[in-house]
Backbone as CSV, one residue per row, in Angstrom:
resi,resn,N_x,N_y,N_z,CA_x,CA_y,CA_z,C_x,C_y,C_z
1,UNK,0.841,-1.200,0.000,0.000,0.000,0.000,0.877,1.251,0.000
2,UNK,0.542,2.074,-0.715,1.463,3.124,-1.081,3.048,3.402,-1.706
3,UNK,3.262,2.016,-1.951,4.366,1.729,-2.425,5.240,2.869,-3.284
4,UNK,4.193,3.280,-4.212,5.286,4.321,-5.117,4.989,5.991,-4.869
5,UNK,4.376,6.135,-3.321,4.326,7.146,-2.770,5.851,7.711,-2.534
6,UNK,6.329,9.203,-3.282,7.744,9.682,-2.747,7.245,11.211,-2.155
7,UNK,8.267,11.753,-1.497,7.934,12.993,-0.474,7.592,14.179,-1.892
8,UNK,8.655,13.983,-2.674,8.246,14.773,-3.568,6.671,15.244,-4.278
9,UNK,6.071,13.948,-4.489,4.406,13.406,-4.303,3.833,15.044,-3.721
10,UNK,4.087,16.021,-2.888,3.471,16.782,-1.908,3.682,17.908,-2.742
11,UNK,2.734,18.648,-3.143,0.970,18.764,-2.730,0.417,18.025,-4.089
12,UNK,0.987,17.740,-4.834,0.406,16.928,-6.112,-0.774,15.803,-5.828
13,UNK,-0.094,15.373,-4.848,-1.248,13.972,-4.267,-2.088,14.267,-2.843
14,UNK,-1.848,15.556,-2.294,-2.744,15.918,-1.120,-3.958,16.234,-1.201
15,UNK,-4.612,15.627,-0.630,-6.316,15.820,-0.096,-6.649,17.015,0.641
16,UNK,-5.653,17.074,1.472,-6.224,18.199,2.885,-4.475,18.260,3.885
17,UNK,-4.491,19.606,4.136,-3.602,19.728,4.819,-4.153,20.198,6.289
18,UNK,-3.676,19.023,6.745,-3.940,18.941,8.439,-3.709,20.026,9.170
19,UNK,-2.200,20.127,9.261,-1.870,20.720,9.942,-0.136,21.482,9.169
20,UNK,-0.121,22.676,9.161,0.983,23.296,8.614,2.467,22.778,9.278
21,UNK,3.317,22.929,8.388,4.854,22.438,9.096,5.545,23.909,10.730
22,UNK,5.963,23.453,11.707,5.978,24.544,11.860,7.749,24.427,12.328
23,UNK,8.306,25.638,13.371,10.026,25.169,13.756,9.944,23.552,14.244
24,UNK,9.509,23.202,15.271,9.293,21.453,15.650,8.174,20.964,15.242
25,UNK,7.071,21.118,14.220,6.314,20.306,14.048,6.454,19.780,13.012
26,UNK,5.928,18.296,12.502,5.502,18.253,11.281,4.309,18.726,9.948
27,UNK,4.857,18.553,9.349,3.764,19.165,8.171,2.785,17.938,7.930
28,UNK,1.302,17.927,8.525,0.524,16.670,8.438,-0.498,16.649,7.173
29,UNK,-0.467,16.087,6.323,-1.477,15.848,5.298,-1.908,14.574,4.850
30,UNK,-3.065,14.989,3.946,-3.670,13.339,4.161,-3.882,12.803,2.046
31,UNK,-3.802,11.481,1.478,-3.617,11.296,0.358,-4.465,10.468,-0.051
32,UNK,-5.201,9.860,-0.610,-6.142,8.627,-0.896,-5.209,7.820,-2.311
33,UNK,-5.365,6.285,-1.769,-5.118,5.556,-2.950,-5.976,4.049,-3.126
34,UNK,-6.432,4.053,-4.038,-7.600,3.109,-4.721,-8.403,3.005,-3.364
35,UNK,-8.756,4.151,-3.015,-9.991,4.145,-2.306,-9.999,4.687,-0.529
36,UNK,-8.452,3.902,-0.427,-7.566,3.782,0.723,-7.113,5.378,1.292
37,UNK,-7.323,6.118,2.538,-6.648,7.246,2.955,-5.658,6.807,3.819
38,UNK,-4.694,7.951,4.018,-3.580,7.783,4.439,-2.904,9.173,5.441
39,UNK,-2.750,9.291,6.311,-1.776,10.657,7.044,-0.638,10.425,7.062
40,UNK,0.061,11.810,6.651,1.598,11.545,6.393,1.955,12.690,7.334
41,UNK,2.901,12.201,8.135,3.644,12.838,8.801,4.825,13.102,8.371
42,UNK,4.919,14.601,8.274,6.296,15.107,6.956,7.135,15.596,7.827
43,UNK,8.149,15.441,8.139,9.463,16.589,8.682,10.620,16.705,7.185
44,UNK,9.806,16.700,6.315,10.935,17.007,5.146,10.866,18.477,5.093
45,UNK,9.773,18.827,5.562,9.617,20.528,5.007,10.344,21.581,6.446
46,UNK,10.713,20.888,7.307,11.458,21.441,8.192,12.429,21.923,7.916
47,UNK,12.899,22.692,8.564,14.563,23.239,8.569,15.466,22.150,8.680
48,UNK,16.393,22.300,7.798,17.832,21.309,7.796,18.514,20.571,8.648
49,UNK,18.303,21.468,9.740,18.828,21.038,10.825,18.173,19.986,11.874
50,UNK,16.946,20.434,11.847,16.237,19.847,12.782,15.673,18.691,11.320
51,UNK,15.411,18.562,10.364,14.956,17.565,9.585,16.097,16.833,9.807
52,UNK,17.030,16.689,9.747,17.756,15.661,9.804,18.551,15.055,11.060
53,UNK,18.136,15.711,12.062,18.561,15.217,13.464,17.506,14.605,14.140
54,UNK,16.809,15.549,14.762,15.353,15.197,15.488,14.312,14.732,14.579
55,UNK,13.862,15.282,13.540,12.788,14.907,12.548,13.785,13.359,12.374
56,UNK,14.230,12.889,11.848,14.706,11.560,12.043,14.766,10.930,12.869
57,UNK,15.093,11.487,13.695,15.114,10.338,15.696,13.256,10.193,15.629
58,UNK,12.638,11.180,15.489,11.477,10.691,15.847,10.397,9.501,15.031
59,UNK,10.590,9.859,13.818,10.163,8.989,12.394,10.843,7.503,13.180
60,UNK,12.092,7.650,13.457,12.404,5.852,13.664,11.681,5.335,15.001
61,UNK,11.435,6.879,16.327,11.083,5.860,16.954,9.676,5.846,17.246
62,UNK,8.944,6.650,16.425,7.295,6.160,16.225,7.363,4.862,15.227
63,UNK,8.187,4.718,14.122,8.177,3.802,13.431,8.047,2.522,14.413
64,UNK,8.988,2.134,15.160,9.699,1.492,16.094,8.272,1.063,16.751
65,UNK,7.728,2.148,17.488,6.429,1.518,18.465,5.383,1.192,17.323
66,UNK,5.111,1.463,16.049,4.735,0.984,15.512,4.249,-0.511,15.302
67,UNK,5.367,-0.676,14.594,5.989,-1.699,14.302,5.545,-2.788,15.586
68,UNK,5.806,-2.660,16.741,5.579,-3.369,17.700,4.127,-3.017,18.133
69,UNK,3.556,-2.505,17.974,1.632,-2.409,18.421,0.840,-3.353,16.845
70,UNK,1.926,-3.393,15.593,1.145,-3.611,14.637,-0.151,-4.990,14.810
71,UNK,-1.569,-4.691,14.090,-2.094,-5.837,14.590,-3.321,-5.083,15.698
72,UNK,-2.478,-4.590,16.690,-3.008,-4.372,17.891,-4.875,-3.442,17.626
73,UNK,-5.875,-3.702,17.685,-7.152,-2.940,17.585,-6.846,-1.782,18.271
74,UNK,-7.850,-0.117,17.625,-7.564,0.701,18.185,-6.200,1.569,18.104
75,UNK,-5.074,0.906,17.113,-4.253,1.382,16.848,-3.946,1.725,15.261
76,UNK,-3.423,3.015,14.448,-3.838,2.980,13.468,-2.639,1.751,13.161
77,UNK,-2.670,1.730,11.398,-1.696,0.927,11.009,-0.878,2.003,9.755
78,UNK,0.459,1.368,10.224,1.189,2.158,9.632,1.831,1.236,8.079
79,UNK,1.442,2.459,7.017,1.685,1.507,5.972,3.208,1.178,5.443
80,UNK,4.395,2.761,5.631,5.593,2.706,5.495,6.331,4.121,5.823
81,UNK,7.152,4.057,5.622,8.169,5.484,6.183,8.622,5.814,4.672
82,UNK,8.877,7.121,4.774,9.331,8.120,3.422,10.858,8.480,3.301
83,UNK,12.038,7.620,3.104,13.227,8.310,3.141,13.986,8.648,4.531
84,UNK,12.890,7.431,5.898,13.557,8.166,7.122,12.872,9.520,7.501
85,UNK,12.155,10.118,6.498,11.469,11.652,6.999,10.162,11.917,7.342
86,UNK,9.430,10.679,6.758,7.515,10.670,7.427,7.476,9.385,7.396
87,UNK,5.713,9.650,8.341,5.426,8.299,8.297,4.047,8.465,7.324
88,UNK,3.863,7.291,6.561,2.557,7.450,6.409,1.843,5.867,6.789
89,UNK,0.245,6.499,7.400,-0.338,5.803,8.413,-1.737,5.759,7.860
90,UNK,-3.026,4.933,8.421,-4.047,4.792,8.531,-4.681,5.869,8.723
91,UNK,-5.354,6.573,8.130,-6.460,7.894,8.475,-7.633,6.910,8.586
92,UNK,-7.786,7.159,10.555,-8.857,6.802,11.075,-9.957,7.718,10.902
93,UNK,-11.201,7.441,10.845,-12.654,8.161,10.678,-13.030,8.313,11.890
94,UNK,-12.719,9.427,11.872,-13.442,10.195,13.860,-13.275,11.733,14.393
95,UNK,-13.603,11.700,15.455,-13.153,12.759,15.691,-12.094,13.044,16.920
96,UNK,-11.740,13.295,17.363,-10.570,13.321,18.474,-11.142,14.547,19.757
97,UNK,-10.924,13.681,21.089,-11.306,14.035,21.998,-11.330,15.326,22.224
98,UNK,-10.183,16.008,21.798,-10.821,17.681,22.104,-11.409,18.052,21.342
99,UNK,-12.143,17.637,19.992,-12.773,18.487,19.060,-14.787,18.000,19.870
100,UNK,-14.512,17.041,20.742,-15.163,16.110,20.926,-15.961,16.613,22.618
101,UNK,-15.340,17.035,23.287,-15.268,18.001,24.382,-16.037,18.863,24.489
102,UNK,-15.834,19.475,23.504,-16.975,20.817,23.310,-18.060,20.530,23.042
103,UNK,-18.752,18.973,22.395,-20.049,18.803,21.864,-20.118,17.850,23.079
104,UNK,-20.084,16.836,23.265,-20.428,15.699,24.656,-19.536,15.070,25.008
105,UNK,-20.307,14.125,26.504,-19.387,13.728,27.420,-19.500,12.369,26.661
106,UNK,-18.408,11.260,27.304,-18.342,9.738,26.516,-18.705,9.194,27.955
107,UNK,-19.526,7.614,27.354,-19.211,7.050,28.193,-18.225,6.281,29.252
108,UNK,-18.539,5.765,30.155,-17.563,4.860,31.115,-16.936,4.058,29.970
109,UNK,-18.063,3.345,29.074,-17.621,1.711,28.277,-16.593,2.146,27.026
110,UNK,-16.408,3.749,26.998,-15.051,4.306,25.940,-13.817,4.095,26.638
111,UNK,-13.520,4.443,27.948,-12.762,4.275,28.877,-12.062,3.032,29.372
112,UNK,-12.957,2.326,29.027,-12.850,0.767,29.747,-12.178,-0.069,28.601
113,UNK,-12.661,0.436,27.235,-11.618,0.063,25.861,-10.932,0.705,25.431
114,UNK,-10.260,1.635,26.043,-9.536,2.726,25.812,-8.650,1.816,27.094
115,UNK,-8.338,1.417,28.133,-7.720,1.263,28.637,-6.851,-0.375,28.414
116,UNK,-8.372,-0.936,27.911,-7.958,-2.031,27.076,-6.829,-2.077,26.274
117,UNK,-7.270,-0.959,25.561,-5.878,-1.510,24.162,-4.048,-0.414,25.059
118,UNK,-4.484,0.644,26.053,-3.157,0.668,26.503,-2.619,-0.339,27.194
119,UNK,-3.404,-1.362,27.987,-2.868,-2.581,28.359,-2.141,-3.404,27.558
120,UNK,-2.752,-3.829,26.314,-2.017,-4.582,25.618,-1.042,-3.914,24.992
121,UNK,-0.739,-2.893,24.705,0.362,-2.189,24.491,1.232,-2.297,25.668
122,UNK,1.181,-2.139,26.894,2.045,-2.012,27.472,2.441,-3.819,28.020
123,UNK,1.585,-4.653,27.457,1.876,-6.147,27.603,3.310,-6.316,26.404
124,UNK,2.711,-5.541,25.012,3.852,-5.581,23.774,4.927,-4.680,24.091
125,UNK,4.956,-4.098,25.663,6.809,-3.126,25.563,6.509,-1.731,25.471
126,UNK,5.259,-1.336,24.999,5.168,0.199,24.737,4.398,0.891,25.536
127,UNK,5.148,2.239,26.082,4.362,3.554,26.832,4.340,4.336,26.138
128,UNK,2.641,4.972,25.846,2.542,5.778,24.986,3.171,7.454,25.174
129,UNK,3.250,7.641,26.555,3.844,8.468,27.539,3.255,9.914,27.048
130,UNK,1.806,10.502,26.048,1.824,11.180,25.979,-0.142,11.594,25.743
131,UNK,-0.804,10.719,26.375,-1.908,10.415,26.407,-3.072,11.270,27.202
132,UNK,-1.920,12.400,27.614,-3.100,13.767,28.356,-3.554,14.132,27.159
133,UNK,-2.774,14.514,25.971,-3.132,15.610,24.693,-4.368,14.782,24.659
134,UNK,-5.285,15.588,24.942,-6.722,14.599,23.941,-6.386,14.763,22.726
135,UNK,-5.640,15.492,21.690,-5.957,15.249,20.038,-5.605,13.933,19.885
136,UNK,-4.842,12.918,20.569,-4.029,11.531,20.386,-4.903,11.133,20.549
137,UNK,-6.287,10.941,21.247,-7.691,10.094,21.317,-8.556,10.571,20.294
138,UNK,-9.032,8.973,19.721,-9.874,9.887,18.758,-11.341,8.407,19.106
139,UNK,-12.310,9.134,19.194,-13.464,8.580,18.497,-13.629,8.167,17.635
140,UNK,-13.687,6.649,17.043,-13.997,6.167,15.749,-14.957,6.262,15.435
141,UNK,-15.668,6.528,14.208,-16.906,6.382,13.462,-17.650,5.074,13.897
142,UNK,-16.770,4.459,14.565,-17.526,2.681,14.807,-17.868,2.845,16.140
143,UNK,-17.584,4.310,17.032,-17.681,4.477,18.327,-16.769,3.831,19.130
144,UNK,-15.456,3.344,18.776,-14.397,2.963,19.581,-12.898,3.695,19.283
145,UNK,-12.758,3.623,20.810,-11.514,4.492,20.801,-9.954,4.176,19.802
146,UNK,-9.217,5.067,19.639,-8.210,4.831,18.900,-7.074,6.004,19.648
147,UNK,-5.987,5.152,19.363,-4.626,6.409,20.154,-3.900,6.533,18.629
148,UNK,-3.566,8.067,18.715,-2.486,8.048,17.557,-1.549,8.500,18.059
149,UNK,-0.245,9.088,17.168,0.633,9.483,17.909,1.540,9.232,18.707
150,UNK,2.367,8.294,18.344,3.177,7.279,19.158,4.661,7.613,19.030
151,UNK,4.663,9.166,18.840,6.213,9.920,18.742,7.260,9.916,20.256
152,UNK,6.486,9.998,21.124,6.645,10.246,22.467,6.834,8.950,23.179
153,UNK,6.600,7.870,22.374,5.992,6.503,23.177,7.904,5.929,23.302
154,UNK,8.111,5.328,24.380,8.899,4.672,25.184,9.316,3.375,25.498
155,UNK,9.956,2.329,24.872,9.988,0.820,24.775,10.659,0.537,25.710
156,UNK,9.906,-1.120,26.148,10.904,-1.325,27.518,12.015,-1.892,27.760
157,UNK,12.593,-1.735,26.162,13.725,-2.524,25.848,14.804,-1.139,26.439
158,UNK,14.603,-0.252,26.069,15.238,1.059,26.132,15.596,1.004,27.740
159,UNK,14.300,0.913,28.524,14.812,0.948,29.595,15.161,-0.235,30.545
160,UNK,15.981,-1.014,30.249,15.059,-2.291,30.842,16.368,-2.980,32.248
161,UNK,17.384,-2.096,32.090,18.260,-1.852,33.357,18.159,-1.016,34.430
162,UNK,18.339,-1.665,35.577,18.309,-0.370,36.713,19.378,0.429,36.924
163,UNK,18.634,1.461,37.295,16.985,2.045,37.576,16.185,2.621,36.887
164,UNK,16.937,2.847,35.323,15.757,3.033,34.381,14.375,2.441,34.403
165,UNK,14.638,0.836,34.630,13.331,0.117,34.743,12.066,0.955,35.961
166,UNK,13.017,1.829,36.790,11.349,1.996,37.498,10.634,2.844,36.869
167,UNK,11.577,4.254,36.074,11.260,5.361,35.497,10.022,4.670,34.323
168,UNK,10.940,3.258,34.117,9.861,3.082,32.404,8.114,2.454,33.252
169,UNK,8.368,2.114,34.794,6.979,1.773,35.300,6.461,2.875,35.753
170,UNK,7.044,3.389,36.135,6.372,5.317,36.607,5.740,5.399,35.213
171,UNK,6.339,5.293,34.182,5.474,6.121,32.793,4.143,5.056,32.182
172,UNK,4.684,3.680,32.586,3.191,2.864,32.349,2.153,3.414,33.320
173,UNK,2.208,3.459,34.567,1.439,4.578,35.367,0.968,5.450,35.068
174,UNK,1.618,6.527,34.498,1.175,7.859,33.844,0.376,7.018,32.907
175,UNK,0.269,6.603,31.878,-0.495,6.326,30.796,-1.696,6.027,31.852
176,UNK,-1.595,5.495,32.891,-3.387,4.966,33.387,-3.821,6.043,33.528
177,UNK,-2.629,7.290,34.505,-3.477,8.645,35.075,-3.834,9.080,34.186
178,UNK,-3.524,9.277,32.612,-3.932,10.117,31.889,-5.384,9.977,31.445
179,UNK,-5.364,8.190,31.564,-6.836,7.889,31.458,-7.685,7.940,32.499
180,UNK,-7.548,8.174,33.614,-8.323,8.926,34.642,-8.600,10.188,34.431
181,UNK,-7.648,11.254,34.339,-7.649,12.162,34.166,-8.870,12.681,32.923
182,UNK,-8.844,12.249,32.110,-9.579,12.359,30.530,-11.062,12.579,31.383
183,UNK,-11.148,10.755,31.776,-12.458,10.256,32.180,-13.230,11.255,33.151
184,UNK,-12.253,12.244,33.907,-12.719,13.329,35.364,-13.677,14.063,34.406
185,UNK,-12.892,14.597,33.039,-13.999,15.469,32.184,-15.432,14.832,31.606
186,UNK,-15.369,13.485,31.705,-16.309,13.005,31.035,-17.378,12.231,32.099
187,UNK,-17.036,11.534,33.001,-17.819,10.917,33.845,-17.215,10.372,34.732
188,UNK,-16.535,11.745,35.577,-16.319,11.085,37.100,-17.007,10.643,37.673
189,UNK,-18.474,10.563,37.809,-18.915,9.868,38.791,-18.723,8.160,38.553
190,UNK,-18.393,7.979,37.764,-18.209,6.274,37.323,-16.414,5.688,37.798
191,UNK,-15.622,6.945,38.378,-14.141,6.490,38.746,-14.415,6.038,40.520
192,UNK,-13.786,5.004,40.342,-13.586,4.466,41.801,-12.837,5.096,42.371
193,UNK,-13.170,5.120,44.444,-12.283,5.870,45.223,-10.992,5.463,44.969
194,UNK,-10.464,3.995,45.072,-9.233,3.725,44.934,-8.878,4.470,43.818
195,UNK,-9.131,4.173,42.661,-8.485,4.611,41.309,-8.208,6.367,41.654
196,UNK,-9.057,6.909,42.135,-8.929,8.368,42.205,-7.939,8.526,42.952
197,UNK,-7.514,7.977,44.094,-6.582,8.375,45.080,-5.450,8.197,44.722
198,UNK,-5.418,7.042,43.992,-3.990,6.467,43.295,-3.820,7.574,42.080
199,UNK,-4.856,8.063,41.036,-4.539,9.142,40.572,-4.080,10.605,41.554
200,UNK,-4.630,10.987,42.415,-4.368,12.072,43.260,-2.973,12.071,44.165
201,UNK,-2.257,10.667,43.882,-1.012,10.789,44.820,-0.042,10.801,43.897
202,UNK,0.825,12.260,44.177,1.973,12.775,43.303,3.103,11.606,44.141
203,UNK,4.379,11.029,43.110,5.484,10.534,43.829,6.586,11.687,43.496
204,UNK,8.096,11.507,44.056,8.664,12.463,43.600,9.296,11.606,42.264
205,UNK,9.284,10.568,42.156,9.750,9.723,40.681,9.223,10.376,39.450
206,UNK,7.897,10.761,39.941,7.125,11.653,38.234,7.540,12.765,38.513
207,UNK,7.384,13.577,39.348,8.042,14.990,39.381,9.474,15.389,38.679
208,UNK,10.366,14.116,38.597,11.425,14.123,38.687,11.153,13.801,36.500
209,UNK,10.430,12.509,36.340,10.099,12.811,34.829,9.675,13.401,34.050
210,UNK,8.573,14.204,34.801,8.238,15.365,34.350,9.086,16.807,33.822
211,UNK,10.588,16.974,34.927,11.375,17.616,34.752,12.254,17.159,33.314
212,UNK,12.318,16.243,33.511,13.006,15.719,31.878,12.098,16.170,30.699
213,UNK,10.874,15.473,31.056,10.150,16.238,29.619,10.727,17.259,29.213
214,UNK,10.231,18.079,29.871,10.033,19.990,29.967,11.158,20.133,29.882
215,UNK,12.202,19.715,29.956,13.555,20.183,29.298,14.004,19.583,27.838
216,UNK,13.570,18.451,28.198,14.103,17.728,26.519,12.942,18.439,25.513
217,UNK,11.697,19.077,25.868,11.126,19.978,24.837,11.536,20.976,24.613
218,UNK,12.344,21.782,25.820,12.770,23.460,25.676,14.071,23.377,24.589
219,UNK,14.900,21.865,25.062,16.075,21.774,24.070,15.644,21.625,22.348
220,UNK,14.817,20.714,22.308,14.270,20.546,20.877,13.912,22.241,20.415
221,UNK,12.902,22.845,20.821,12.581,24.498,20.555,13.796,24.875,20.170
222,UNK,15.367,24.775,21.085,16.073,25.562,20.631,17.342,24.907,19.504
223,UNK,17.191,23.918,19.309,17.710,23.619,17.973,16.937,23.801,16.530
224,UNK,15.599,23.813,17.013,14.956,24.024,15.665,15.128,25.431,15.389
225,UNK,15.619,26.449,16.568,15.524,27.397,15.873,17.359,27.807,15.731
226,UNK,17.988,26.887,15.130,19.725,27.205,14.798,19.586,27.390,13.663
């Protein structure tokens, strides 16, 4: 599928442009073939610098969790990578939780398969580690949840020596809070006391990952802009 798709292809073969390229983002657009749609995640249109450092680290390691969720329901499928510089993927039919926010609440039984398929992800090695953004949740047209966005996501091969290993269970954690968290907007009254409390207790282990984020993003900002 998409086989003789090349980056060059852009805007000749675009449908709709998602989302514009920006200093760290990609340029997202979407392509149809024999019937089939597709989202391509571009860092070709980036700056030089950052296309070929970071825009590459990230392409391999969404590829990477890919690759290892493939199969998995609820996850799109990724059809192939562009030169190392995009991915192009499954354009799911839905809408995504924050566009989704503003019109109604979901039920408990979105939540409950929404947590489903991060389980089995995190049974296959992968933390999605970035599952507050509601745009990464999307509502399927079939009414079941889907995660995209697996740039951020974390294998437990990566970490799998101590004491990395606790950091990589602190972040399977986070992936549950985030799904608590979501669910507070939609139908807290359906979260159990336990679950809430265990969401409501900060450790200093996340405080401490949290600090990494927020720096390894301020560093990315400032190479994209060299």
């Amino acid at each position: 599928m998409f086989e003789g798709l090349k980056l060059s292809d852009f805007p000749r073969c675009c449908l709709e442009v998602l989302r514009q390229e920006s200093s760290t983002r990609p340029l997202i657009w979407t392509l149809e073939e024999n019937g089939v749609e597709a989202v391509v995640k571009d860092f070709s249109r980036n700056g030089i610098l950052f296309r070929h450092t970071v825009g590459r680290f990230l392409v391999w390691r969404e590829e990477k969790a890919y690759r290892r969720l493939r199969g998995l329901k609820g996850i799109p499928t990724l059809y192939r990578t562009l030169d190392g510089l995009a991915l192009v993927m499954e354009r799911v039919p839905g809408e995504s939780l924050e566009d989704l926010e503003k019109k109604k609440r979901l039920p408990k039984s979105y939540f409950d398969e929404l947590e489903a398929i991060v389980a089995e992800a995190h049974t296959r090695g992968v933390a999605h580690c970035d599952l507050k953004r509601a745009p990464n949740l999307l509502l399927g047209s079939d009414g079941k949840p889907f995660i995209v966005d697996w740039s951020a996501a974390v294998c437990r091969s990566e970490l799998a020596l101590f004491p990395l290993n606790l950091i990589y269970k602190r972040l399977l954690l986070d992936d549950l809070h985030a799904i608590t968290k979501m669910q507070l907007r939609h139908c807290p009254e359906e979260i159990s006391r336990e679950r809430l409390s265990a969401y409501r207790q900060r450790s200093g282990a996340e405080k401490i990952v949290r600090r990494i984020r927020d720096r390894m993003r301020e560093l990315l900002k400032k190479v994209a802009m060299l």
